[in-house]
PDB file of N, CA, C and O in Angstrom:
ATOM      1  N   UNK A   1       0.834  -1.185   0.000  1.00  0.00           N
ATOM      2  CA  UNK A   1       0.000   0.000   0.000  1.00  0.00           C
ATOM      3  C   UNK A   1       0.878   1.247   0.000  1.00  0.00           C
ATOM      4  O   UNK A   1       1.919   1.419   0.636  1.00  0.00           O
ATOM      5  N   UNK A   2       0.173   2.207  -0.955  1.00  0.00           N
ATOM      6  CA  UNK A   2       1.101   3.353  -0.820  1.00  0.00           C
ATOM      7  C   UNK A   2       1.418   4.250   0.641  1.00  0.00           C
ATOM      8  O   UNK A   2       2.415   4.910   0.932  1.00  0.00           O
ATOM      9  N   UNK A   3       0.435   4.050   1.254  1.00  0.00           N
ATOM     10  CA  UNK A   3       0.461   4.885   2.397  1.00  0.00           C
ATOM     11  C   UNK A   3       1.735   4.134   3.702  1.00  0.00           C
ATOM     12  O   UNK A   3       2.137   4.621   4.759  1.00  0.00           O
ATOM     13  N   UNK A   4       2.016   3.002   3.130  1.00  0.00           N
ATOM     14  CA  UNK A   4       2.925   2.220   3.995  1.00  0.00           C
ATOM     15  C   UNK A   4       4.421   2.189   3.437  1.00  0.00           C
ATOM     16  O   UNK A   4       5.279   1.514   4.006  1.00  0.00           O
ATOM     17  N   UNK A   5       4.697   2.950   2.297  1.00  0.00           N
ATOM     18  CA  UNK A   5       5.784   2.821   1.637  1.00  0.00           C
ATOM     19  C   UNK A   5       7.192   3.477   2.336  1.00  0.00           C
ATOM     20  O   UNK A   5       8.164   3.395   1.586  1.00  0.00           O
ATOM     21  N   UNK A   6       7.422   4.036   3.489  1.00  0.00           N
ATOM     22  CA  UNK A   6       8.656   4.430   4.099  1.00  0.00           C
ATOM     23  C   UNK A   6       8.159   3.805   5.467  1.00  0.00           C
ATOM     24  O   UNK A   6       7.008   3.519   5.795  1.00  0.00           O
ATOM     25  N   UNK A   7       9.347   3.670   6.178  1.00  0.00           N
ATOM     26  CA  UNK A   7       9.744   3.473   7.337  1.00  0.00           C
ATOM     27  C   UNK A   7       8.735   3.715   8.661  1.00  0.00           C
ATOM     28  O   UNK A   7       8.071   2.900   9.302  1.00  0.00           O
ATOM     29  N   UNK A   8       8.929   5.539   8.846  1.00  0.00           N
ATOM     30  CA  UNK A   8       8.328   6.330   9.342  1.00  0.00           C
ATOM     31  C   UNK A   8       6.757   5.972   9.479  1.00  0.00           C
ATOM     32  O   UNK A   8       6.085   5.999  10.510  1.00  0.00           O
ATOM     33  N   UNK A   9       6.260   5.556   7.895  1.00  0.00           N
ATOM     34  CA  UNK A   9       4.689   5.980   7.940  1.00  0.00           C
ATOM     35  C   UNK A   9       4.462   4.555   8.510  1.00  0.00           C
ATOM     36  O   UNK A   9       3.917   4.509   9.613  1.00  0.00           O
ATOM     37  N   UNK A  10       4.755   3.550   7.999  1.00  0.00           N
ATOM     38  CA  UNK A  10       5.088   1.786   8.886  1.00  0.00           C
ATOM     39  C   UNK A  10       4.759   2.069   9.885  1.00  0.00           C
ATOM     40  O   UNK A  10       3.626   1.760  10.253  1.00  0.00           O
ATOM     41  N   UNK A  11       5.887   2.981  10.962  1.00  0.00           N
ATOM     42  CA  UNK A  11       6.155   2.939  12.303  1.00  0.00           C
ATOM     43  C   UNK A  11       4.713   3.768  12.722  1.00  0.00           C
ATOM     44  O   UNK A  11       4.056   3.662  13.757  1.00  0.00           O
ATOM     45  N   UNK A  12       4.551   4.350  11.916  1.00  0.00           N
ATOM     46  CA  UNK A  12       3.108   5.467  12.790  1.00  0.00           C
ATOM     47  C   UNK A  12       2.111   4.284  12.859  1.00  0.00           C
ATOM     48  O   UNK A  12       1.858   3.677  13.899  1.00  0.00           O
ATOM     49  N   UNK A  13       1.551   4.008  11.606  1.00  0.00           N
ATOM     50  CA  UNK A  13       0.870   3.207  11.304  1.00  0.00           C
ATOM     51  C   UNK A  13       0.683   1.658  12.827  1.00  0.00           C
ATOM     52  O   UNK A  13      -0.307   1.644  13.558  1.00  0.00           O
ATOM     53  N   UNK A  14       1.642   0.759  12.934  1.00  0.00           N
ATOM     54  CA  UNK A  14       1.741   0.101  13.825  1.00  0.00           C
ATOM     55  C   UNK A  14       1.794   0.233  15.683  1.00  0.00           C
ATOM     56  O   UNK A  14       1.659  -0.578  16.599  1.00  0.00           O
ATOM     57  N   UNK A  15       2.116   1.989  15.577  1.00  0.00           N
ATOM     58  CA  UNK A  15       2.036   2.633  16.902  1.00  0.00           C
ATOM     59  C   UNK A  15       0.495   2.887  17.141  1.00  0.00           C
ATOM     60  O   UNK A  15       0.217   3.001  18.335  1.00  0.00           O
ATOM     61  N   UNK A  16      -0.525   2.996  16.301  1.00  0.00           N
ATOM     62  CA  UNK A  16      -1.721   3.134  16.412  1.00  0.00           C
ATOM     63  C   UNK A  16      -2.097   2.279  17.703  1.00  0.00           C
ATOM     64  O   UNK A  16      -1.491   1.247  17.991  1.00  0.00           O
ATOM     65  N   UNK A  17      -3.143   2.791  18.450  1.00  0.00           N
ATOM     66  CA  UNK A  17      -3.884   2.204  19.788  1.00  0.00           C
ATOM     67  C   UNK A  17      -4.469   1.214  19.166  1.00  0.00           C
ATOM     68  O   UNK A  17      -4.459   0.238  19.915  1.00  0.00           O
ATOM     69  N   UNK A  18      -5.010   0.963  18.095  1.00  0.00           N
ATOM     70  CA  UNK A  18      -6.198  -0.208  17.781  1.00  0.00           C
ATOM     71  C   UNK A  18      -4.915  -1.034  17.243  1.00  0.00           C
ATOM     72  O   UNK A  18      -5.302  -2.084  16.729  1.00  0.00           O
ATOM     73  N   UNK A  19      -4.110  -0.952  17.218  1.00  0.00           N
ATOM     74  CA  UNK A  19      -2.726  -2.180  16.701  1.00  0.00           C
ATOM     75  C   UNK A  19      -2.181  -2.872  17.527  1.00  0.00           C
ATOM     76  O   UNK A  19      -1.292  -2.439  18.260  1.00  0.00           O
ATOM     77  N   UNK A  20      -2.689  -4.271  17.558  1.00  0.00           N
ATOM     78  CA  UNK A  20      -1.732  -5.676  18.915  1.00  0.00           C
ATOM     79  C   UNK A  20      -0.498  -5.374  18.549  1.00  0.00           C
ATOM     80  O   UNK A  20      -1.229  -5.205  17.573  1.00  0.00           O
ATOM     81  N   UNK A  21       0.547  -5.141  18.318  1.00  0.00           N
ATOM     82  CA  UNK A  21       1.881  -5.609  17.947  1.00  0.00           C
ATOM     83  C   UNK A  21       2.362  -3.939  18.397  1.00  0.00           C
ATOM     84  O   UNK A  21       1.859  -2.890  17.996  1.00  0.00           O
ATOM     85  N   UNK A  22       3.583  -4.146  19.428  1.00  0.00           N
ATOM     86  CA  UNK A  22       3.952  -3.220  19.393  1.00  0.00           C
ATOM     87  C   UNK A  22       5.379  -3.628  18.988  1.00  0.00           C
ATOM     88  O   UNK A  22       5.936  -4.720  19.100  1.00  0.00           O
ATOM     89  N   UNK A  23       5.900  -2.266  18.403  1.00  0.00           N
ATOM     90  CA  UNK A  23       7.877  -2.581  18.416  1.00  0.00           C
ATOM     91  C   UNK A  23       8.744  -1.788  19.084  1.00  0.00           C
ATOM     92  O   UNK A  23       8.544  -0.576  19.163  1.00  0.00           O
ATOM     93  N   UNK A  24       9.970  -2.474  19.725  1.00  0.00           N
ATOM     94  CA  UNK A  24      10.709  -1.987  20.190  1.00  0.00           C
ATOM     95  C   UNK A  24      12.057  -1.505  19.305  1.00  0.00           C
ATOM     96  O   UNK A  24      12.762  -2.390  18.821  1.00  0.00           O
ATOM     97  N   UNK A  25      12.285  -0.576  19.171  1.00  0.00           N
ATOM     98  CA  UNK A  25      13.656  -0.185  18.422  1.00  0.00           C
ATOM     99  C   UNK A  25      15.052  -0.307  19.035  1.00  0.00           C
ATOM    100  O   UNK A  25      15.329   0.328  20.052  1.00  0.00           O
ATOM    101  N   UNK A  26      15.887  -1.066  18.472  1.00  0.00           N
ATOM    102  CA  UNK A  26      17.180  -1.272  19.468  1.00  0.00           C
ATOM    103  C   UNK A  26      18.119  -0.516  18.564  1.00  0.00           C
ATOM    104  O   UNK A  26      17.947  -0.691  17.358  1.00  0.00           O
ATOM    105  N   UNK A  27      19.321   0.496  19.037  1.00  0.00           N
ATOM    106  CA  UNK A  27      20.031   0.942  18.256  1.00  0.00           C
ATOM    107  C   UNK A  27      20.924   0.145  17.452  1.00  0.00           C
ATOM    108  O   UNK A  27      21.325  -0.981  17.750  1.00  0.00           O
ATOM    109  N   UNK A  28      21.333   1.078  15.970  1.00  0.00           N
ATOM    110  CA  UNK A  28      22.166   0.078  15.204  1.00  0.00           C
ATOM    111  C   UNK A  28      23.042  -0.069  15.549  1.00  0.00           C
ATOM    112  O   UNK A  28      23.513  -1.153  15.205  1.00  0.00           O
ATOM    113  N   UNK A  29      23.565   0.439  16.068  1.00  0.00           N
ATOM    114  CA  UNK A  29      24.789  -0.274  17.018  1.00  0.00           C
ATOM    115  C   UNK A  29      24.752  -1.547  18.408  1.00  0.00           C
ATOM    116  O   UNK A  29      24.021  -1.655  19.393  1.00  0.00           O
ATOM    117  N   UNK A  30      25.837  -2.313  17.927  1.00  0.00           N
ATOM    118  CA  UNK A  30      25.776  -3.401  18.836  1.00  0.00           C
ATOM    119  C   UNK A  30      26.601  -3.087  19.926  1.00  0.00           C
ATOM    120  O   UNK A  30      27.191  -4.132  20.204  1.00  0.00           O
ATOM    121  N   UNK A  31      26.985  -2.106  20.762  1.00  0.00           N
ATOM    122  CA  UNK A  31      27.677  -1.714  22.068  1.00  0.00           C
ATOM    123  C   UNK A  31      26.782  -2.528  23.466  1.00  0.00           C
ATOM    124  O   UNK A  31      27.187  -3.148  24.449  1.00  0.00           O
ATOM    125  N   UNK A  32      25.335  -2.140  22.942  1.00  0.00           N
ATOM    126  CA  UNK A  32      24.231  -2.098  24.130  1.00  0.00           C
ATOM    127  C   UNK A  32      24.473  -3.810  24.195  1.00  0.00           C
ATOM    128  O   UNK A  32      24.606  -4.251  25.337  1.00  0.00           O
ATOM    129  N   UNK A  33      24.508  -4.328  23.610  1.00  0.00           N
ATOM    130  CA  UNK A  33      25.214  -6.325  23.869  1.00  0.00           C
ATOM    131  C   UNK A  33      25.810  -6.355  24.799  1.00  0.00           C
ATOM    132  O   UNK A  33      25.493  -6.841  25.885  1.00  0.00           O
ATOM    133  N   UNK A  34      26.707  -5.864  24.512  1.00  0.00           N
ATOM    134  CA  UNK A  34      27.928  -5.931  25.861  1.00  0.00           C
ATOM    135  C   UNK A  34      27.395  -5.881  26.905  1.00  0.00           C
ATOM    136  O   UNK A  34      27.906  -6.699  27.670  1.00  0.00           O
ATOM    137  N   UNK A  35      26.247  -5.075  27.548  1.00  0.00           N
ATOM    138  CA  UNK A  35      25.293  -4.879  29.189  1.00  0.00           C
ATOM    139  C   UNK A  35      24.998  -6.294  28.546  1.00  0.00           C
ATOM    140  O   UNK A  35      25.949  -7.074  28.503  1.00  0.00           O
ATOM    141  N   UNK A  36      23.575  -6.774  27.957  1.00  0.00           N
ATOM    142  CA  UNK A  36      22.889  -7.814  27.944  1.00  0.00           C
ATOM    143  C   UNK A  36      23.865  -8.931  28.226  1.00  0.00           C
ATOM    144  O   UNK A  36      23.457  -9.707  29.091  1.00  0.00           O
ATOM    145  N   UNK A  37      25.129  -9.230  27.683  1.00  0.00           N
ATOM    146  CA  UNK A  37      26.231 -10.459  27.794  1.00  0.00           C
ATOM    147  C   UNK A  37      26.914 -10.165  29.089  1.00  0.00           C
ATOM    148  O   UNK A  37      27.765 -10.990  29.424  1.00  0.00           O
ATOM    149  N   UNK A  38      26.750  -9.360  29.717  1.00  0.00           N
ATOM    150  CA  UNK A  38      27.231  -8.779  30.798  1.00  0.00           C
ATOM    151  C   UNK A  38      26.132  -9.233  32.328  1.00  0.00           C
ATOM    152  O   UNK A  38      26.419  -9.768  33.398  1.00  0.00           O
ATOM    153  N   UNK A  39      25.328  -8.911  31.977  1.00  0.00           N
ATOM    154  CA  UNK A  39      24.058  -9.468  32.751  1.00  0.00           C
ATOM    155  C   UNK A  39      24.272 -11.199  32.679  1.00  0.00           C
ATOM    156  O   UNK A  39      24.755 -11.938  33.536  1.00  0.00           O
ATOM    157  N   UNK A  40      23.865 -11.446  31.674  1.00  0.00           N
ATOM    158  CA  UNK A  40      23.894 -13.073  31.594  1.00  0.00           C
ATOM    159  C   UNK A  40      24.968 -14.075  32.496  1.00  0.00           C
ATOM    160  O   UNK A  40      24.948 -15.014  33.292  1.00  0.00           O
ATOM    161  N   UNK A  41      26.168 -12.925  31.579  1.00  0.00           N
ATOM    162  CA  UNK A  41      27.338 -13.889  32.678  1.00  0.00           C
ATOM    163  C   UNK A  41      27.155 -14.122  34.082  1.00  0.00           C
ATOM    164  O   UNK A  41      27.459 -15.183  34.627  1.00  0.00           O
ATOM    165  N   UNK A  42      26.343 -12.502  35.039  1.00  0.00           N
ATOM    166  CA  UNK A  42      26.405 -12.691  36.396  1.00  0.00           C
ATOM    167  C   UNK A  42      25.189 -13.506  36.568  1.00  0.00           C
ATOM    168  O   UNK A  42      25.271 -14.159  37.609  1.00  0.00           O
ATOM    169  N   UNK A  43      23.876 -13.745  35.800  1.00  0.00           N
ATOM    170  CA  UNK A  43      23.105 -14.703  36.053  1.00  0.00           C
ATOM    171  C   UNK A  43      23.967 -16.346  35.997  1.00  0.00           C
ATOM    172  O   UNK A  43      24.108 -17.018  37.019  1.00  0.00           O
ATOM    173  N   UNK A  44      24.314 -16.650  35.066  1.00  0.00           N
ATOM    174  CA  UNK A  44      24.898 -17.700  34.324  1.00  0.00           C
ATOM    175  C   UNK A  44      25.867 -18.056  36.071  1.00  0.00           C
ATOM    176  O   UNK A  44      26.026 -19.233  36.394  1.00  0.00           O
ATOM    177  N   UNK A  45      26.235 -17.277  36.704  1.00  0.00           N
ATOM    178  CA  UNK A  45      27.812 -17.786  37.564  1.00  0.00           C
ATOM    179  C   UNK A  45      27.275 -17.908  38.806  1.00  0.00           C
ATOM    180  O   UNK A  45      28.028 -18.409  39.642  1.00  0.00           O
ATOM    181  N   UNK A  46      25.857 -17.498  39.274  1.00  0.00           N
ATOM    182  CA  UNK A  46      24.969 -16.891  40.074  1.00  0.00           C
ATOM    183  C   UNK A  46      24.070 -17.984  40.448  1.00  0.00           C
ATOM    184  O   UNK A  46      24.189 -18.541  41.539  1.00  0.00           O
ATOM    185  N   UNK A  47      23.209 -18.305  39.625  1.00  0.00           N
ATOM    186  CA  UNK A  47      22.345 -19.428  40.201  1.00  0.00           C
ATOM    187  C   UNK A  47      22.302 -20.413  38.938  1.00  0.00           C
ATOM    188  O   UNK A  47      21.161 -20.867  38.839  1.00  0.00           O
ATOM    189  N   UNK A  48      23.153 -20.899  37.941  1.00  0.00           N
ATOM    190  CA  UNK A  48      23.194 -21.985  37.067  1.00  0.00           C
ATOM    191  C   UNK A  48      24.318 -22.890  37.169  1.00  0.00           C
ATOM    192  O   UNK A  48      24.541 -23.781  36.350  1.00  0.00           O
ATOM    193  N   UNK A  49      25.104 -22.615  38.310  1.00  0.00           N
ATOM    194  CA  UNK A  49      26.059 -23.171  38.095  1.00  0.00           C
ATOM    195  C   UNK A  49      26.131 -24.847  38.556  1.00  0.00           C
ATOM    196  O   UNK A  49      27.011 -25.643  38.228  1.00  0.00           O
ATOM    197  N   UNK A  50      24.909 -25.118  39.429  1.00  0.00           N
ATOM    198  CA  UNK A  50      24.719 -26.556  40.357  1.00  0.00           C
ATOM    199  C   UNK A  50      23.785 -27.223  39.059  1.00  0.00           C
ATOM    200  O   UNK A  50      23.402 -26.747  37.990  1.00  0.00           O
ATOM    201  N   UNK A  51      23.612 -28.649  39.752  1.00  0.00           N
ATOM    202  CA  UNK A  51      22.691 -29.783  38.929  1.00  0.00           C
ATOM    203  C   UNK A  51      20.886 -29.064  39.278  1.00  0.00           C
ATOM    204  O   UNK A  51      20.399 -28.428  40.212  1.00  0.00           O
ATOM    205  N   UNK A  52      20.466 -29.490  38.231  1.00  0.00           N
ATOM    206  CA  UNK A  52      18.871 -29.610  38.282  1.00  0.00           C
ATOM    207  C   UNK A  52      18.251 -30.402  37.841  1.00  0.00           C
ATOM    208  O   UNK A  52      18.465 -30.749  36.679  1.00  0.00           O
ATOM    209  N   UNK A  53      16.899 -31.195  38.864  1.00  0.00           N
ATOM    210  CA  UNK A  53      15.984 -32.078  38.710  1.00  0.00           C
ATOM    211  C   UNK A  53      15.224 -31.973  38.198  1.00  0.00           C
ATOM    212  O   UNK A  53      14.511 -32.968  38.067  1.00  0.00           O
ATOM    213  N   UNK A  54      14.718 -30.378  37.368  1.00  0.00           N
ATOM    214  CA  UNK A  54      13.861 -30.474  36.708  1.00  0.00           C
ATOM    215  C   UNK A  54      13.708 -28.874  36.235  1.00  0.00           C
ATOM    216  O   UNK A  54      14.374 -27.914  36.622  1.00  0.00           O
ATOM    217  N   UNK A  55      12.529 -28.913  35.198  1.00  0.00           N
ATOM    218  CA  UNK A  55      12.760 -27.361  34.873  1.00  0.00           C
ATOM    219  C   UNK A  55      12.169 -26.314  36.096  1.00  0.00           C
ATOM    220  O   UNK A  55      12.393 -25.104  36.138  1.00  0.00           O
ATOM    221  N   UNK A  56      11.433 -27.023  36.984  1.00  0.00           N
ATOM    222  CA  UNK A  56      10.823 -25.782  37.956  1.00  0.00           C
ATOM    223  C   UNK A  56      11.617 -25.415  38.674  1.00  0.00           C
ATOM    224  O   UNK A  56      11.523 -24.263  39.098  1.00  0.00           O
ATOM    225  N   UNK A  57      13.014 -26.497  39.203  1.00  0.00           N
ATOM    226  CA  UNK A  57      14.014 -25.794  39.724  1.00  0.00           C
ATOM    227  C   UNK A  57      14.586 -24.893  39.096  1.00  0.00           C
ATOM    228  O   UNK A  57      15.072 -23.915  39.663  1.00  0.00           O
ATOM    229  N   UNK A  58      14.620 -25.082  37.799  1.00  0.00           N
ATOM    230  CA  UNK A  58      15.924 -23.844  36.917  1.00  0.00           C
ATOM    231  C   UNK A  58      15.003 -22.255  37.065  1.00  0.00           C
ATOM    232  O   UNK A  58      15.364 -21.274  37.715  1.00  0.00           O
ATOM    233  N   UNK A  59      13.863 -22.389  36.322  1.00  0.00           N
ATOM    234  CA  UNK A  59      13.034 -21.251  37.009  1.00  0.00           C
ATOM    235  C   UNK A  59      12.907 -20.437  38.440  1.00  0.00           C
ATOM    236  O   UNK A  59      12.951 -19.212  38.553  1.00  0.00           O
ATOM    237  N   UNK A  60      12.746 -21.369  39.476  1.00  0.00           N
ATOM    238  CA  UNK A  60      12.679 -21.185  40.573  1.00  0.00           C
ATOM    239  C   UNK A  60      14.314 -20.223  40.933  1.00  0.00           C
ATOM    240  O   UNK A  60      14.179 -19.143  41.508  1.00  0.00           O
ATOM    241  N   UNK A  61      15.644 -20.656  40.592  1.00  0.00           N
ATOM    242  CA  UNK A  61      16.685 -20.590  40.787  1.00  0.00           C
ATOM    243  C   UNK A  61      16.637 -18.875  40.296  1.00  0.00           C
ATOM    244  O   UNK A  61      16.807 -17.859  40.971  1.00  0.00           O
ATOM    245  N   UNK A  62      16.280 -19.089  38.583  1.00  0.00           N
ATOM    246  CA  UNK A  62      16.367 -17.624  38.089  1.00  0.00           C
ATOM    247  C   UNK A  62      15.512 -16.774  38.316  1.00  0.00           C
ATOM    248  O   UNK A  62      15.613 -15.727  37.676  1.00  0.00           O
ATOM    249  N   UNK A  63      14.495 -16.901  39.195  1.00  0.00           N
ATOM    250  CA  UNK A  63      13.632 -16.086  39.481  1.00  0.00           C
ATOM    251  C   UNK A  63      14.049 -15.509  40.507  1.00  0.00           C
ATOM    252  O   UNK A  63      14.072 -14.279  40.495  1.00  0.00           O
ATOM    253  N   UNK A  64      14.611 -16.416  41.983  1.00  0.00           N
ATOM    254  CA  UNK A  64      14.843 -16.117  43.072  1.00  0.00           C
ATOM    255  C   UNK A  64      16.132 -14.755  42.914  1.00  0.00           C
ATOM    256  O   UNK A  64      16.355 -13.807  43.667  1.00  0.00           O
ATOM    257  N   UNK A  65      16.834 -15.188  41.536  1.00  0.00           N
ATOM    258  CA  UNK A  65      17.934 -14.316  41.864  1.00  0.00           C
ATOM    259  C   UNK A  65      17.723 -12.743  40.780  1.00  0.00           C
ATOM    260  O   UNK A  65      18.400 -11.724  40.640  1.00  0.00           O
ATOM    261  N   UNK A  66      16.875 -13.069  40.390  1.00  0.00           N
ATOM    262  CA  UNK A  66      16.009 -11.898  39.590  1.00  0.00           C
ATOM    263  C   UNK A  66      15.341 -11.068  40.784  1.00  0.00           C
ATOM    264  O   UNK A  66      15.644  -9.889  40.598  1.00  0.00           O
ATOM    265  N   UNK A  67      14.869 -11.147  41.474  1.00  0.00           N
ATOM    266  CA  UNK A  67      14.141 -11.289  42.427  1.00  0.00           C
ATOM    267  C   UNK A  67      15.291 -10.060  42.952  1.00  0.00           C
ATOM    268  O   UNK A  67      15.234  -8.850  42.736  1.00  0.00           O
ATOM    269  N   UNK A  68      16.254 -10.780  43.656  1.00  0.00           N
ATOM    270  CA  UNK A  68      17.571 -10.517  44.367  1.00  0.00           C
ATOM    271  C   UNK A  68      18.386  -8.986  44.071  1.00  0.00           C
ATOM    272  O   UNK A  68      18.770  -7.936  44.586  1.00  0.00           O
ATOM    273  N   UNK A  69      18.294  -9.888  42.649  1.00  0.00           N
ATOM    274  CA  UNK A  69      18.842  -7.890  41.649  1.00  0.00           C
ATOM    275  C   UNK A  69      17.995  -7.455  41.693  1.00  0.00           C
ATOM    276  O   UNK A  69      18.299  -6.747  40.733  1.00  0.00           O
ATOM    277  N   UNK A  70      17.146  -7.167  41.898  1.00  0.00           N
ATOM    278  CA  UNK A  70      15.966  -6.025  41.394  1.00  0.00           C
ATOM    279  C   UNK A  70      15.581  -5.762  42.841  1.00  0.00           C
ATOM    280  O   UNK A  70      14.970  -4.694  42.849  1.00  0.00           O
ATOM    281  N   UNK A  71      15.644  -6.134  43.754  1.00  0.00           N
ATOM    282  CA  UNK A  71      15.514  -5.882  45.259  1.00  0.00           C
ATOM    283  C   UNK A  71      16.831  -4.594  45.881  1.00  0.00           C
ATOM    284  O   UNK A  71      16.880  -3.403  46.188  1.00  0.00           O
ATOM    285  N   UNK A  72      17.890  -5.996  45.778  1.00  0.00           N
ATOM    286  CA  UNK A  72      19.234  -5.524  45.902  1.00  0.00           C
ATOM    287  C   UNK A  72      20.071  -4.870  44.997  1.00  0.00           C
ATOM    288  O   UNK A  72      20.559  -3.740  44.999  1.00  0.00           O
ATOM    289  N   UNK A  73      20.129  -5.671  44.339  1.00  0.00           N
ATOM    290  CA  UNK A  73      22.096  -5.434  43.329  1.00  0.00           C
ATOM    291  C   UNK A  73      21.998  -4.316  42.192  1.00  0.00           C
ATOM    292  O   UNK A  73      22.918  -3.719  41.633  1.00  0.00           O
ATOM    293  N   UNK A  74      20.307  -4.180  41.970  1.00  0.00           N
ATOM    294  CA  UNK A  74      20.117  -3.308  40.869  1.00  0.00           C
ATOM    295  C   UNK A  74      20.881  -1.942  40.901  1.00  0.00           C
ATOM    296  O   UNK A  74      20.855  -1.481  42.043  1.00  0.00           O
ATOM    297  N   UNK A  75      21.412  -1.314  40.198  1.00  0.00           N
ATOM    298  CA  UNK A  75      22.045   0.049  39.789  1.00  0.00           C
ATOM    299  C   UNK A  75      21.434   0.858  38.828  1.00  0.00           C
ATOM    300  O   UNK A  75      21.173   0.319  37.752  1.00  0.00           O
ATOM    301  N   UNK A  76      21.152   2.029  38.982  1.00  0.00           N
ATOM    302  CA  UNK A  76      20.647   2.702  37.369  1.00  0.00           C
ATOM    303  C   UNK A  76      21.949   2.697  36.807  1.00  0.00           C
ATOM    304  O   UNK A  76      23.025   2.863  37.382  1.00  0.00           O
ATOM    305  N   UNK A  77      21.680   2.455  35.440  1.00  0.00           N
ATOM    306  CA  UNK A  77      22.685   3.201  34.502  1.00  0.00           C
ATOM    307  C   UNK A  77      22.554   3.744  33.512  1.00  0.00           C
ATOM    308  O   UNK A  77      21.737   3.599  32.602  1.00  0.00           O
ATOM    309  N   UNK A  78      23.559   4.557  33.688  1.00  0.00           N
ATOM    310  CA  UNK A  78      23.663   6.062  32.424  1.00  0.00           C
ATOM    311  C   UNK A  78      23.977   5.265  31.263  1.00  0.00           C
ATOM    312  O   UNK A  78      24.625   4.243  31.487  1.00  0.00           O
ATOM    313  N   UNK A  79      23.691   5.488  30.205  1.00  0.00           N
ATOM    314  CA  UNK A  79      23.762   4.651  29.170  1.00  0.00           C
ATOM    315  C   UNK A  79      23.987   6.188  28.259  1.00  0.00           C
ATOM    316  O   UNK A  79      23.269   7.177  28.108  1.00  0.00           O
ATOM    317  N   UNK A  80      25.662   5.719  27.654  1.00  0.00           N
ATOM    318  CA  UNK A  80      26.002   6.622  26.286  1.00  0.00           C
ATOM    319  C   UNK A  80      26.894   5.970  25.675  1.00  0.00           C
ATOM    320  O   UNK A  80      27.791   5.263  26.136  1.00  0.00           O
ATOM    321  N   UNK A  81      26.505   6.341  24.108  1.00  0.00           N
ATOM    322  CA  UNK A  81      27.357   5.436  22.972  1.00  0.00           C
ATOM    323  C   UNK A  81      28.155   6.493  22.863  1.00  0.00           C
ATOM    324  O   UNK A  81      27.687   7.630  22.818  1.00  0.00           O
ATOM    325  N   UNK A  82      29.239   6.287  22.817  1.00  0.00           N
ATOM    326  CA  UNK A  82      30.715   7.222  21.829  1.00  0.00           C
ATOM    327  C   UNK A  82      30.852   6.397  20.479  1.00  0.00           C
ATOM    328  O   UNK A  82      31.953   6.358  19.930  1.00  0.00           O
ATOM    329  N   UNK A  83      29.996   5.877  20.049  1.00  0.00           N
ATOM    330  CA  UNK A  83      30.693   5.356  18.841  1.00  0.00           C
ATOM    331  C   UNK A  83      30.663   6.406  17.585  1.00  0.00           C
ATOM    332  O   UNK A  83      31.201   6.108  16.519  1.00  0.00           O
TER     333      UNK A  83
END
C-alpha cells in the first residue's frame, strides 16, 4: 500500500492504539550487547552453576535471583554510545 511505503509511515501506522503488535527499536549499534552479555554472565555464575531435577528448579533458581537484583544489586545506569 502506498500509504505504507517508508519506514516512518510503517512505524506510525503500527504505533496506532487499535494495533496488537507493538515494536521496540534497538540501536544500530551493537555496544548495548555488551550490558545484555554482561548481565547473563552474572546470572549464568549466580544461580546456574549446580545440577537440576527439573525445569521448575531452573526457574525457581532464576527467578529467586532476579528477584535478588531487582531488590538488591540493581544500579541505574547512564547509558552513552561514543561510537
Amino acid at each position: 500500500e502506498k500509504e505504507l511505503d517508508t519506514m516512518d509511515k510503517r512505524r506510525e501506522w503500527l504505533m496506532k492504539k487499535d494495533k496488537r503488535i507493538v515494536f521496540y527499536y534497538t540501536p544500530f549499534h551493537g555496544s548495548w550487547l555488551n550490558h545484555v552479555e554482561y548481565r547473563f554472565g552474572i546470572l549464568n555464575a549466580k544461580c546456574l552453576h549446580e545440577s537440576f531435577n527439573s525445569p521448575g528448579q531452573i526457574y525457581n533458581s532464576i527467578n529467586g535471583f532476579v528477584d535478588l537484583w531487582n531488590d538488591v544489586l540493581a544500579k541505574p545506569t547512564k547509558w552513552k554510545y561514543t561510537g
